[in-house]
N, C-alpha and C positions, 0 to 999 in steps of 0.2 A: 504494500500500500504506500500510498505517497507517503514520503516526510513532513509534508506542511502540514503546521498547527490547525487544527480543524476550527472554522469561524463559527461563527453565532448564526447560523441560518434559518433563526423560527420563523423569519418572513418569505423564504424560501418555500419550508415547508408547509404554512400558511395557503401561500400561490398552489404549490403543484397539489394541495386536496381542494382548491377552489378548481383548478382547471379539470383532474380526474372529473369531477362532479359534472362540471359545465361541459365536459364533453361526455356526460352518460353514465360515465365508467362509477360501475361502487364503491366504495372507497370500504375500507376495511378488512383485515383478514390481512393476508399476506402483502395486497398493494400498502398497506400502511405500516406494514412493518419497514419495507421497501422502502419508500417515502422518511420515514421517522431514521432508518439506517444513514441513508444520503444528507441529508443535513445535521445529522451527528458528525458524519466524519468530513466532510463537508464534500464532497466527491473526490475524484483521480482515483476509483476502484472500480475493479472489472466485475465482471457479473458471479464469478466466484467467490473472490474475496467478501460480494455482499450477501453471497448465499452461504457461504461459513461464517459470517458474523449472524447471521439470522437465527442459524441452527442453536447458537451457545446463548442465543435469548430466553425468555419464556414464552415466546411464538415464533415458535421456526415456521420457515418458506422455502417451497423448495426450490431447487435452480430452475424447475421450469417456468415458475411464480415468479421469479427473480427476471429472467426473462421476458416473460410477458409483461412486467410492470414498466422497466427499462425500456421496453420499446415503445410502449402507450405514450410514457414520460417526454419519450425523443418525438416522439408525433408531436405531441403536443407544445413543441418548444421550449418545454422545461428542462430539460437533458440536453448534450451534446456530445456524442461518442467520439474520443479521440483514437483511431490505429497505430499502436502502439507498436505494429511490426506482429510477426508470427500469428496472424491471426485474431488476436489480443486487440480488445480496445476498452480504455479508461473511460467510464462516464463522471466529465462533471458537469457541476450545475451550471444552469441558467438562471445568473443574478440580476434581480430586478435594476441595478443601477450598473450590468453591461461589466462587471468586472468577470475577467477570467484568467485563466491561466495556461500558462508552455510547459512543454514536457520538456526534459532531457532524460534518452531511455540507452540502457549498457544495450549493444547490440549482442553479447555474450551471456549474463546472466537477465536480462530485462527488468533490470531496476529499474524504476521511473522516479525520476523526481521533479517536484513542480518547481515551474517560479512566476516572479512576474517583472516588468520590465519596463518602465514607461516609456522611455527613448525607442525601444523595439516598437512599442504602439504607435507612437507619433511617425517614427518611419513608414509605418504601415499605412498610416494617415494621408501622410504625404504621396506616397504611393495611389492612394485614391484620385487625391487630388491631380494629380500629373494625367490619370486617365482616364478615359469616357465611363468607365465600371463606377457604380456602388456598390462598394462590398458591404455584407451582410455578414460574412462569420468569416475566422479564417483560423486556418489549424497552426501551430510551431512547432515541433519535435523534431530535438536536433538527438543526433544517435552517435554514440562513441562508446567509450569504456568508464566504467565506473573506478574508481580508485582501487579498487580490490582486484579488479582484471588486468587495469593497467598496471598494475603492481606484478599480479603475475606474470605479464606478458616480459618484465623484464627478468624474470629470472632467469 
């Protein structure tokens, strides 16, 4: 799981059982485990890692629960999957005030770790600006080796 300090997301989780609802979906049971998990740790977890936190609660979900909540969640633009390589992808949230985060993932063991960046954002910005595109989302994940691999790599 990521290393960043998990934020305060009750207004997160507030949104995505207002959207569940406004788009049909029940809320309760496994989606709100789902839901109540992700703004605990504040996202940058894959669908496993949120199906093994589930299980060591007092209402476990199973990954197929995990899965279909995470996808409703991405429909509904409260989620954003990032590809984290092999397969693999990090859901995090969709913050009411547009903040988010970059990955950098070890191509070797798949550590991920987040960050954030302003200057990379305003570049990003800038980039808009220079071309006829409005961007609406855009992914980061830079990929190399984590300390421990590069560490081995020099042995």
């Amino acid at each position: 799981m990521s290393t960043d300090v998990a934020r305060d997301n009750g207004d997160w989780i507030e949104e995505a059982h207002r959207a569940l609802a406004a788009g049909g979906h029940r809320t309760g049971g496994a989606r709100t485990v789902v839901v109540e998990l992700l703004g605990r740790v504040g996202g940058g977890v894959t669908a496993q890692e949120l199906a093994m936190l589930a299980q060591q609660g007092p209402r476990p979900a199973s990954l197929a629960s995990v899965y279909r909540t995470l996808g409703i969640l991405v429909d509904l633009g409260r989620l954003h999957p990032v590809d984290v390589g092999n397969g693999i992808a990090r859901y995090e949230l969709v913050l009411p005030d547009g903040q988010h985060r970059h990955h950098v993932v070890c191509r070797r063991c798949a550590r991920t770790d987040v960050f954030e960046d302003e200057p990379l954002e305003e570049a990003i910005h800038a980039v808009e600006r220079r071309t006829p595109f409005v961007v609406e989302t855009h992914d980061v994940v830079l990929r190399g080796l984590c300390p421990d691999c590069a560490q081995d790599d020099g042995d």
